[in-house]
N, CA, C and O atoms as a CHARMM CRD file, in Angstrom:
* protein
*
  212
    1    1 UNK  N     18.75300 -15.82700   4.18400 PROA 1      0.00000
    2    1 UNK  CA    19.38000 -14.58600   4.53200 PROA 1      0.00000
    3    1 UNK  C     18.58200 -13.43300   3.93500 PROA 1      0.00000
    4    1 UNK  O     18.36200 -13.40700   2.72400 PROA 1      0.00000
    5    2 UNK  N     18.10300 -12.39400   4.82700 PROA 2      0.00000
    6    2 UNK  CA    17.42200 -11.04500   4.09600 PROA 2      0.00000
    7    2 UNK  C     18.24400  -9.91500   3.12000 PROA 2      0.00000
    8    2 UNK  O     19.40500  -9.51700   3.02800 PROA 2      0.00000
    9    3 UNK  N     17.33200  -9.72000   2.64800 PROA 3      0.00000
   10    3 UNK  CA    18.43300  -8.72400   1.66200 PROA 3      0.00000
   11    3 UNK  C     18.55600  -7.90100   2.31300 PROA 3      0.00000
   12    3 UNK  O     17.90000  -7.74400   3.34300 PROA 3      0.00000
   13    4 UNK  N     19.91700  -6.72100   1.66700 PROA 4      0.00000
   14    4 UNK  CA    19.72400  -5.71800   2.62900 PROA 4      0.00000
   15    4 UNK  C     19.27500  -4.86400   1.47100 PROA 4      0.00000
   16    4 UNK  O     19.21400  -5.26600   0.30900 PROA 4      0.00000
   17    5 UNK  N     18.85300  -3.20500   2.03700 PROA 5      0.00000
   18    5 UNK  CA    18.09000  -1.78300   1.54900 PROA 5      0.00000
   19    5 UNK  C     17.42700  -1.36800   1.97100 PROA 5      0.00000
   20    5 UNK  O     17.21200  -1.98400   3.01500 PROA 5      0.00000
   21    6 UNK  N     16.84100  -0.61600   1.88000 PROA 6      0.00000
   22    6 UNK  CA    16.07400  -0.23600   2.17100 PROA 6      0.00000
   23    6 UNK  C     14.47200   0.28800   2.04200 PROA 6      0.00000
   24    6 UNK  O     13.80000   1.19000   2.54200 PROA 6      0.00000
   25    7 UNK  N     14.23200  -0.94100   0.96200 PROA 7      0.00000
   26    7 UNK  CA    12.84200  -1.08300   0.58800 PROA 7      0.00000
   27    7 UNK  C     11.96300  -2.07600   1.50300 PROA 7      0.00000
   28    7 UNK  O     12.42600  -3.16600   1.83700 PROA 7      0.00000
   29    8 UNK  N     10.82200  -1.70600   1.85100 PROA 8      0.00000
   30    8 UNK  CA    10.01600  -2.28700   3.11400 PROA 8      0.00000
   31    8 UNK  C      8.80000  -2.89500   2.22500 PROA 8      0.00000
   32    8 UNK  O      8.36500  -2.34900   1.21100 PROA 8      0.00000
   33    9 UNK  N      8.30100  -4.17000   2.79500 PROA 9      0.00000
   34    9 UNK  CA     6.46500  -4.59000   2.38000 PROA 9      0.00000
   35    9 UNK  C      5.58000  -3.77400   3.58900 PROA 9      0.00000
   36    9 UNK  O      5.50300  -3.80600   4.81700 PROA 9      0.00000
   37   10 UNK  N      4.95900  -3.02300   2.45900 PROA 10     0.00000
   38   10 UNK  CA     3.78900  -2.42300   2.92100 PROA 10     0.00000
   39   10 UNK  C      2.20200  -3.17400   2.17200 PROA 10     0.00000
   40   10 UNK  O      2.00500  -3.64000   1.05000 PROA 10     0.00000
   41   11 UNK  N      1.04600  -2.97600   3.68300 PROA 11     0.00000
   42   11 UNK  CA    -0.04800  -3.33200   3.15500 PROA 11     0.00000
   43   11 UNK  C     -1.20400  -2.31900   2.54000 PROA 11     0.00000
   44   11 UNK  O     -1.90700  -1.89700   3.45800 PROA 11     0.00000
   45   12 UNK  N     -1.52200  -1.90800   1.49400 PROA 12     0.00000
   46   12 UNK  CA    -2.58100  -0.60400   1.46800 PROA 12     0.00000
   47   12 UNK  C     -3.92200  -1.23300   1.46300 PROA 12     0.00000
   48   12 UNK  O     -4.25900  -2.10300   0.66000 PROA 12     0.00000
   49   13 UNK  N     -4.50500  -0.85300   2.19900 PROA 13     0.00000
   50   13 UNK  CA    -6.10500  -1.02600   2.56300 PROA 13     0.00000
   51   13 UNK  C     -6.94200  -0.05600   1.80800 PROA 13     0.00000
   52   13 UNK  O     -6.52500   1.08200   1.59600 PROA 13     0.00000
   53   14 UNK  N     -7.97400  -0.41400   1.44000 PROA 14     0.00000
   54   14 UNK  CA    -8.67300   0.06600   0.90400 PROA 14     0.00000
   55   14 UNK  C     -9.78900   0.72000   1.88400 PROA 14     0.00000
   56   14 UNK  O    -10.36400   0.16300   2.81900 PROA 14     0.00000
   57   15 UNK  N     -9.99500   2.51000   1.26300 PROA 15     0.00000
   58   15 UNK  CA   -11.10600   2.77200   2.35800 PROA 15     0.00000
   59   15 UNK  C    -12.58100   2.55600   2.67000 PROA 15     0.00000
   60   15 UNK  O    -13.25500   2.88800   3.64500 PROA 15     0.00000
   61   16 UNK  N    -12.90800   1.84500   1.45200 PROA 16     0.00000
   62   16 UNK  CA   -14.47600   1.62300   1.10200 PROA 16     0.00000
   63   16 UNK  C    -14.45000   0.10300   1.64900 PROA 16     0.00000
   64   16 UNK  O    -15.60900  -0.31100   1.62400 PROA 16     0.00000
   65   17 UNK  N    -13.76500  -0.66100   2.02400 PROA 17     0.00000
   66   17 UNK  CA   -14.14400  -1.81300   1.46300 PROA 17     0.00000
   67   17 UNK  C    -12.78700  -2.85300   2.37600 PROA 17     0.00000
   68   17 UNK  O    -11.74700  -2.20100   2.29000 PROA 17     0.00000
   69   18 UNK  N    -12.57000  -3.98600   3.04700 PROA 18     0.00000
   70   18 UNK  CA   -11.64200  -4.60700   3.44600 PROA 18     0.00000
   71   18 UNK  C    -10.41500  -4.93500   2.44900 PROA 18     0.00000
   72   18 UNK  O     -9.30400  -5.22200   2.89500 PROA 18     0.00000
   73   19 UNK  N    -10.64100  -4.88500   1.32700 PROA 19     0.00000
   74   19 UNK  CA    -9.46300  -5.24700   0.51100 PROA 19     0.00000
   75   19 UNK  C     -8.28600  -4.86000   0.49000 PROA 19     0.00000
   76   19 UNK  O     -8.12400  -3.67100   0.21800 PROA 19     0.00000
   77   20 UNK  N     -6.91800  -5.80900   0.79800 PROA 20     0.00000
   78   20 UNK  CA    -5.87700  -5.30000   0.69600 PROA 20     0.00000
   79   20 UNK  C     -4.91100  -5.55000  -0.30700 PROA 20     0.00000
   80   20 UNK  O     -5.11100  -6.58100  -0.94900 PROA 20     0.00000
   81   21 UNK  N     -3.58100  -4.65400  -0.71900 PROA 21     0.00000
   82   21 UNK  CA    -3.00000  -5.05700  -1.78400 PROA 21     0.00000
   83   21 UNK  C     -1.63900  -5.30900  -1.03200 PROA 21     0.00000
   84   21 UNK  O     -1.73900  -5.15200   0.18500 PROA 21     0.00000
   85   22 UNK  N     -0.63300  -5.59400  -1.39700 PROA 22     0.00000
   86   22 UNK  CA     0.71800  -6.17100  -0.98600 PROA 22     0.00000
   87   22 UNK  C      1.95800  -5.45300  -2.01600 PROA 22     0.00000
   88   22 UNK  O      2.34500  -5.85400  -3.11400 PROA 22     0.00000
   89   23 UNK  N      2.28700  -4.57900  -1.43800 PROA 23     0.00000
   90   23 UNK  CA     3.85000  -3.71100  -2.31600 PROA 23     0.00000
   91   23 UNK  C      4.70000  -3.52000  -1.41300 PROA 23     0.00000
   92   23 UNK  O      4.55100  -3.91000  -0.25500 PROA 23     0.00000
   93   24 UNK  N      5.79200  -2.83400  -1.88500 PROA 24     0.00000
   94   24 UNK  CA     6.75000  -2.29700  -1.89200 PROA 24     0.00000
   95   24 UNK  C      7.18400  -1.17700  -1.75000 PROA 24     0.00000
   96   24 UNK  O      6.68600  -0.46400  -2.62200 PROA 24     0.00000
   97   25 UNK  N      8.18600  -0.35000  -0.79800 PROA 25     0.00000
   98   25 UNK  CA     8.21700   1.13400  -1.12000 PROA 25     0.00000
   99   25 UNK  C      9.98200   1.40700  -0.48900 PROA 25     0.00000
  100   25 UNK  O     10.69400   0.68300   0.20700 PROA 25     0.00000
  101   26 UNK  N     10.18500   2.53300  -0.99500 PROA 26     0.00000
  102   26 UNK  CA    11.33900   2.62500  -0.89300 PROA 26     0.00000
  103   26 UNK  C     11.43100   3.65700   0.32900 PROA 26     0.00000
  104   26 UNK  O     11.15200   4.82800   0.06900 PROA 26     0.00000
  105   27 UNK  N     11.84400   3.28100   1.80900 PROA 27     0.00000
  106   27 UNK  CA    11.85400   4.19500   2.95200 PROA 27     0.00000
  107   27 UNK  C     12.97400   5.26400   2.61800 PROA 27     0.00000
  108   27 UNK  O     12.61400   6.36800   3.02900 PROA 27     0.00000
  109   28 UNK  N     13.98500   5.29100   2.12100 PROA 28     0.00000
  110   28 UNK  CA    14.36800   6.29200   1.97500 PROA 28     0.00000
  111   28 UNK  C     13.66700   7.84000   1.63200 PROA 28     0.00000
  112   28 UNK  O     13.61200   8.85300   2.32800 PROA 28     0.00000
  113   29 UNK  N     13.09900   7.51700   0.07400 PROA 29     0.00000
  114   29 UNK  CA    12.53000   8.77500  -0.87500 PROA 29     0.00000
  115   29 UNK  C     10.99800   8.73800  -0.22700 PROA 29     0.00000
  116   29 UNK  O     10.29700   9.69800  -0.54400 PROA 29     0.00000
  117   30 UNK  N     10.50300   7.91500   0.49100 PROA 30     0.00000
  118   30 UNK  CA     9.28800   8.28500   0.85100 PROA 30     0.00000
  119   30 UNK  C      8.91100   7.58900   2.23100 PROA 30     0.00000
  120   30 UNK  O      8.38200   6.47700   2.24800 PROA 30     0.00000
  121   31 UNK  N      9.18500   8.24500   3.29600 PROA 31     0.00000
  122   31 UNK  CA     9.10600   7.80300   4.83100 PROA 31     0.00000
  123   31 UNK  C      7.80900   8.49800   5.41900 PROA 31     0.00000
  124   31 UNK  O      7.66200   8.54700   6.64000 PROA 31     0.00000
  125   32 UNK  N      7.00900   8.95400   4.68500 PROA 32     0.00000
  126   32 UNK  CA     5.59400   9.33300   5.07700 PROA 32     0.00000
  127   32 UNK  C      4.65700   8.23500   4.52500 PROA 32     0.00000
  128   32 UNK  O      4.89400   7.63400   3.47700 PROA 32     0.00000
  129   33 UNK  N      3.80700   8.06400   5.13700 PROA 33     0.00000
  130   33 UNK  CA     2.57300   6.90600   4.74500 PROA 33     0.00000
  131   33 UNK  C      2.32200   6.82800   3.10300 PROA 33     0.00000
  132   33 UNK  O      2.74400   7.68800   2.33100 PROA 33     0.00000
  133   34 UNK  N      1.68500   5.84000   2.76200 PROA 34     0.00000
  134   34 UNK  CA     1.41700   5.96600   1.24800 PROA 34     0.00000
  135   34 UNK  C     -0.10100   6.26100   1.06300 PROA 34     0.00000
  136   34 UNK  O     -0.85800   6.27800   2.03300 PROA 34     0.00000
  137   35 UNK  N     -0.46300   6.46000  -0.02300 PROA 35     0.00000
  138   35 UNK  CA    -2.09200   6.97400  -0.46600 PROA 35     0.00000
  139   35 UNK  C     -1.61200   7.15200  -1.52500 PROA 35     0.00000
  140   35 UNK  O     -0.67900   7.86000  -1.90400 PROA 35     0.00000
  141   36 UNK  N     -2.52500   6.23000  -2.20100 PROA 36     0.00000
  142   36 UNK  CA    -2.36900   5.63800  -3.34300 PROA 36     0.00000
  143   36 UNK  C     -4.18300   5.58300  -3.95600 PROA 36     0.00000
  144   36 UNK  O     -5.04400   5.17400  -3.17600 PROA 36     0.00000
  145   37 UNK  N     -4.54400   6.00900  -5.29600 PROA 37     0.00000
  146   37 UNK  CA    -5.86500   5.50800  -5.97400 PROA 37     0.00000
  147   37 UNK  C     -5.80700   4.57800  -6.49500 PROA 37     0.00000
  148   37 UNK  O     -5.29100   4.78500  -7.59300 PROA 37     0.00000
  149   38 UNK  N     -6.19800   2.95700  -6.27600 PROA 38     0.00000
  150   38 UNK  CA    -6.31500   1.65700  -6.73500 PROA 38     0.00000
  151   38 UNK  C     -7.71400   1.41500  -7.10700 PROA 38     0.00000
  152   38 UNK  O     -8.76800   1.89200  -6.68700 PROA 38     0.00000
  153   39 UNK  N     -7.48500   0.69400  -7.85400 PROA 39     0.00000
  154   39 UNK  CA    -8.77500  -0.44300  -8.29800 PROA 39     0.00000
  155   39 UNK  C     -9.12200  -1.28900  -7.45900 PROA 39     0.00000
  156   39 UNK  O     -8.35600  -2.17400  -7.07900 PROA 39     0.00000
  157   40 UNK  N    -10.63300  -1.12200  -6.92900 PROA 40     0.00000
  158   40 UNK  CA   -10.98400  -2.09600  -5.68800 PROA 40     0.00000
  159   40 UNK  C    -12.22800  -2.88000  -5.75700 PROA 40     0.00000
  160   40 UNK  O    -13.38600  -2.58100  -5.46500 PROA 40     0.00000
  161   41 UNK  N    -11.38000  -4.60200  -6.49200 PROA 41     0.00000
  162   41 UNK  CA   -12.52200  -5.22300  -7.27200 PROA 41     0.00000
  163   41 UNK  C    -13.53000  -5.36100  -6.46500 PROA 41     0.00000
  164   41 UNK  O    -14.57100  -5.53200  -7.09900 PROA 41     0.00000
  165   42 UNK  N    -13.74600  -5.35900  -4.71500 PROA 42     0.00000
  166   42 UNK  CA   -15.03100  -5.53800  -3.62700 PROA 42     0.00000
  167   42 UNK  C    -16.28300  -4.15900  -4.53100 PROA 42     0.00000
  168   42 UNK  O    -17.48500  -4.12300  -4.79300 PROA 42     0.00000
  169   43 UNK  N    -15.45600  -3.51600  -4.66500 PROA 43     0.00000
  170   43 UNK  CA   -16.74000  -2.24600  -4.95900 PROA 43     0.00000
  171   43 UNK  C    -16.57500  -2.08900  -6.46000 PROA 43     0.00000
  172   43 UNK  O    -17.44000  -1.51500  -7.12100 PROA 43     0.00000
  173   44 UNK  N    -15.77700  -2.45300  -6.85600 PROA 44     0.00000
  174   44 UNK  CA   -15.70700  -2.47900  -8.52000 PROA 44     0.00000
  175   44 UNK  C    -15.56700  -1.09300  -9.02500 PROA 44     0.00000
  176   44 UNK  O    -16.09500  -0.77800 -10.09100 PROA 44     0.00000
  177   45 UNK  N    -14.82400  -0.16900  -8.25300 PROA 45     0.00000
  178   45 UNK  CA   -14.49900   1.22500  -8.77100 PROA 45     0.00000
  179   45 UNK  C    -12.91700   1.94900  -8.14300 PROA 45     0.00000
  180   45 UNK  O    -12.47100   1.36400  -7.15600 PROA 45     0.00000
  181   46 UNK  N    -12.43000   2.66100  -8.45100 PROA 46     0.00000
  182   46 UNK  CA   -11.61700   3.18800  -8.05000 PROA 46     0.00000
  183   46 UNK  C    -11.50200   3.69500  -6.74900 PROA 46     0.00000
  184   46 UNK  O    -12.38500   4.54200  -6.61200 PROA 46     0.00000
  185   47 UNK  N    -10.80300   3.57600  -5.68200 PROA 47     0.00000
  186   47 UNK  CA   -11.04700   4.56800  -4.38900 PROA 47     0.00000
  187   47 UNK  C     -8.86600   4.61400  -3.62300 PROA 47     0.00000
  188   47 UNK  O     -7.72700   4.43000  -4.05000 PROA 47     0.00000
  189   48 UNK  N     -9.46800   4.92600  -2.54600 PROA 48     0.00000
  190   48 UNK  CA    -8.54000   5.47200  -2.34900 PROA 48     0.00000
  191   48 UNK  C     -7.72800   4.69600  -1.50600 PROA 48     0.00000
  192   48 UNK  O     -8.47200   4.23000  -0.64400 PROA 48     0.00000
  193   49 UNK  N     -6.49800   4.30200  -1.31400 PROA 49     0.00000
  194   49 UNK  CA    -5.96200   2.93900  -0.71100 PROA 49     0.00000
  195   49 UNK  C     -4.88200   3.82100   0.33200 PROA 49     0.00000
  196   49 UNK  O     -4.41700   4.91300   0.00800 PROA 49     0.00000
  197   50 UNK  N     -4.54200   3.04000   1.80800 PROA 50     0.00000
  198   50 UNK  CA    -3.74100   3.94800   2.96600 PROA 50     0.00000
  199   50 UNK  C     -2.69400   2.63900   3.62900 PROA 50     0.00000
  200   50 UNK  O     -2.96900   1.58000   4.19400 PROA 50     0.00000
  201   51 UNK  N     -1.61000   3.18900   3.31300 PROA 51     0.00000
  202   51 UNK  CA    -0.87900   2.49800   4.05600 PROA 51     0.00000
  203   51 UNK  C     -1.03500   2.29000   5.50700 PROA 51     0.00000
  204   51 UNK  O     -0.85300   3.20000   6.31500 PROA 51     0.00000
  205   52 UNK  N     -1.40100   0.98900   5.86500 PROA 52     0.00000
  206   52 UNK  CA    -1.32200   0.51100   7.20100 PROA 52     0.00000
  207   52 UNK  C     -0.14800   0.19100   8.30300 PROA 52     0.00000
  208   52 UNK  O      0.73800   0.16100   7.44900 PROA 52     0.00000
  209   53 UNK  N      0.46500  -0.03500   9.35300 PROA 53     0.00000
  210   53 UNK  CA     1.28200  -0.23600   9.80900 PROA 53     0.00000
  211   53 UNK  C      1.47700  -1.85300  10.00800 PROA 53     0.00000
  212   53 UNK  O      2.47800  -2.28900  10.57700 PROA 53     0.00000
């Protein structure tokens, strides 16, 4: 049985590089895309990560 709420799995992609990460977000307080700065061990530096659909 699924829970209910309204928190969704989102994938953020990384823009340098194919790597993806696997979270969480709460659609209520934030129903615009995410962009997020992650650690992206393919390039071994910080860049900038985009929620995908």
């Amino acid at each position: 049985m699924a829970k209910k709420g309204t928190r969704v799995h989102v994938k953020l992609r990384s823009s340098e590089s194919p790597h993806v990460y696997h979270t969480t977000k709460n659609k209520q307080t934030t129903p615009q895309r995410m962009e997020i700065k992650k650690y992206d061990p393919v390039v071994r530096k910080h860049v900038l990560y985009k929620e995908e659909k």
